[in-house]
C-alpha positions as CSV (number, residue, x, y, z in Angstrom):
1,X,0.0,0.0,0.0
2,X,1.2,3.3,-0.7
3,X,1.6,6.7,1.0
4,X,-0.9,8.1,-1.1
5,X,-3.6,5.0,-0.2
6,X,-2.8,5.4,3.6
7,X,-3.5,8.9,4.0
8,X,-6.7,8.9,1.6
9,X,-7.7,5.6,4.1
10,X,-7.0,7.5,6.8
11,X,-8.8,10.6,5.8
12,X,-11.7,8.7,4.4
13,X,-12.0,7.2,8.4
14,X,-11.2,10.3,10.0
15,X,-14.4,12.2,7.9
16,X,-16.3,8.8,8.6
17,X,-15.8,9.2,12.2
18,X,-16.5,13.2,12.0
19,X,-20.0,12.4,10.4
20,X,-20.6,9.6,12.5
21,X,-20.3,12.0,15.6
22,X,-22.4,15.1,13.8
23,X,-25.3,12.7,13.2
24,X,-25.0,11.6,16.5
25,X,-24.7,14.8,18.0
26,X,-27.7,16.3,15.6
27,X,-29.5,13.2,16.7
28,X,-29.5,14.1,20.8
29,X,-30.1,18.0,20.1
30,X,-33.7,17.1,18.6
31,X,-34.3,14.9,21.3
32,X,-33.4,17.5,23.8
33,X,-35.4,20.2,22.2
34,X,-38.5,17.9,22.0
35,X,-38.1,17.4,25.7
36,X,-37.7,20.7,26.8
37,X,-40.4,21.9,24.6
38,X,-42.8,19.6,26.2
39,X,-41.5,19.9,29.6
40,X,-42.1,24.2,28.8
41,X,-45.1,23.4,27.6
42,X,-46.7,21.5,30.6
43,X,-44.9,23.4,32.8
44,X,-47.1,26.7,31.6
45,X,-50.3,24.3,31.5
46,X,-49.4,23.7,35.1
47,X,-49.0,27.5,36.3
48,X,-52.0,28.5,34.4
49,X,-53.9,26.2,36.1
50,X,-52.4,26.2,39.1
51,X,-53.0,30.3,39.4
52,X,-56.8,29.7,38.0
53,X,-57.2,27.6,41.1
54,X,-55.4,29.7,43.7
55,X,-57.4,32.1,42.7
56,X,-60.6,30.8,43.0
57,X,-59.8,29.1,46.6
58,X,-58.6,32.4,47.6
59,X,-62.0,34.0,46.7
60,X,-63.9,31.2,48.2
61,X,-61.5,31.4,51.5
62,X,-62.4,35.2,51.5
63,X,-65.7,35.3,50.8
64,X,-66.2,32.5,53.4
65,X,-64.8,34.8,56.2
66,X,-65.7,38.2,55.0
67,X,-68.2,39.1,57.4
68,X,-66.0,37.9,60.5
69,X,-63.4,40.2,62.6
70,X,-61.3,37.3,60.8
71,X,-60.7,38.2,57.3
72,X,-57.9,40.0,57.1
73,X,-56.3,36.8,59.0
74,X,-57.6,34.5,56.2
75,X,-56.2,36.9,53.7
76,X,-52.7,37.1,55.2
77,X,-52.7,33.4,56.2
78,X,-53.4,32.7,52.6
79,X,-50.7,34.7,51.6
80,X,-48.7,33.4,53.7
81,X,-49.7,29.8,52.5
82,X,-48.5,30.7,48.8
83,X,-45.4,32.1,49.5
84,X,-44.3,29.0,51.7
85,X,-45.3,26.8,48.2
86,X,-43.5,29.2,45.9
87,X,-40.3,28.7,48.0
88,X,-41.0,25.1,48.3
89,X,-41.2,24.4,44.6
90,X,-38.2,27.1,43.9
91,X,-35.9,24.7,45.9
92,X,-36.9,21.7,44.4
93,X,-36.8,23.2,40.9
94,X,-33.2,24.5,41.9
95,X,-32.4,20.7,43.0
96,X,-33.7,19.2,39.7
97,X,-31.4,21.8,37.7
98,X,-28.6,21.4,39.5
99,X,-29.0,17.7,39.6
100,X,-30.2,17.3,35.9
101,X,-29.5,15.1,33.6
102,X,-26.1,16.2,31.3
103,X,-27.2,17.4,27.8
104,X,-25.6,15.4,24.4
105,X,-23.9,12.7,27.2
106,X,-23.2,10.2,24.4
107,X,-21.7,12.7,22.3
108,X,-19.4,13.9,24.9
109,X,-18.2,10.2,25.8
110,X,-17.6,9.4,22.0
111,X,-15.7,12.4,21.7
112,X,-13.8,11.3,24.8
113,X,-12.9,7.7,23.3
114,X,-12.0,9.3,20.5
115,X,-9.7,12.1,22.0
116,X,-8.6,8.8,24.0
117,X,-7.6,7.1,21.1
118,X,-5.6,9.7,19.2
119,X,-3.7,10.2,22.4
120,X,-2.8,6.5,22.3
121,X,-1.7,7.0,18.9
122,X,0.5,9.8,19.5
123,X,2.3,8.2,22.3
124,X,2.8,5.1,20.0
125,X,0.8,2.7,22.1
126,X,-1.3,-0.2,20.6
127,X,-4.6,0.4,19.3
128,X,-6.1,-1.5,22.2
129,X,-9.9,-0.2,22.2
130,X,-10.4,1.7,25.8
131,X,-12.0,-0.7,28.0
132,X,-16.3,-0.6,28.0
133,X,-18.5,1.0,30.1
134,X,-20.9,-1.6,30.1
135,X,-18.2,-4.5,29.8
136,X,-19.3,-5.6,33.8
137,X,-22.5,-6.1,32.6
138,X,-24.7,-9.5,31.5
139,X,-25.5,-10.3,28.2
140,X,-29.2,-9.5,27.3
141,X,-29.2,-6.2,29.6
């Protein structure tokens, strides 16, 4: 084999690779964006709705103890009530972003193999593949 047919192999791999990882890549960012679409999406039907009915309890809860000495203890209680939620929620939603699933994982671990790999390569070591995430695991899983 000559120079010439090495490099065009290797060239011919290296774009395979390249494409390989772009459809991969292009692959995860359309999943992503259908999920957080949808989670956006029932998120707002969730705060809509969620406001429609604060709003009507708080009416009810006022109405109810309008003509008492009480109401402006209903009305500050209920205040108080929401506020205590909001924070509630605010922490967990802080938790669940901070603990969130990474965005394009599988991209990023190809293009650590492959980054693994070509560092292999340059310090003249075999081409042994790195060893497998999932090597530990039963066949059929």
């Amino acid at each position: 084999m000559s120079i010439k047919q090495t490099l065009a192999n290797a060239a011919s791999d290296l774009v395979s690779m390249v494409r390989t990882r772009i459809a991969l890549f292009s692959v995860e960012f359309s999943i992503e964006t259908s999920r957080l679409f949808g989670l956006l999406a029932l998120g707002c039907a969730a705060v809509v709705f969620s406001l429609l009915a604060a709003l009507v309890f708080s009416m009810f809860v006022i109405t109810f103890f309008w003509d008492t000495p009480h109401r402006m203890l209903a009305i500050g209680l209920l205040g108080v009530a929401y506020a205590l939620a909001a924070s509630i929620l605010l922490v967990i939603l802080c938790r669940r972003l901070k603990n969130g699933a990474v965005p394009f994982q599988a991209t990023l671990q190809e293009l650590e193999r492959d980054a693994h790999m070509f560092a292999r390569i340059r310090h003249g070591v075999s081409e042994a593949p790195p060893p497998d995430e999932y090597s530990d695991r039963k066949e059929g899983w």
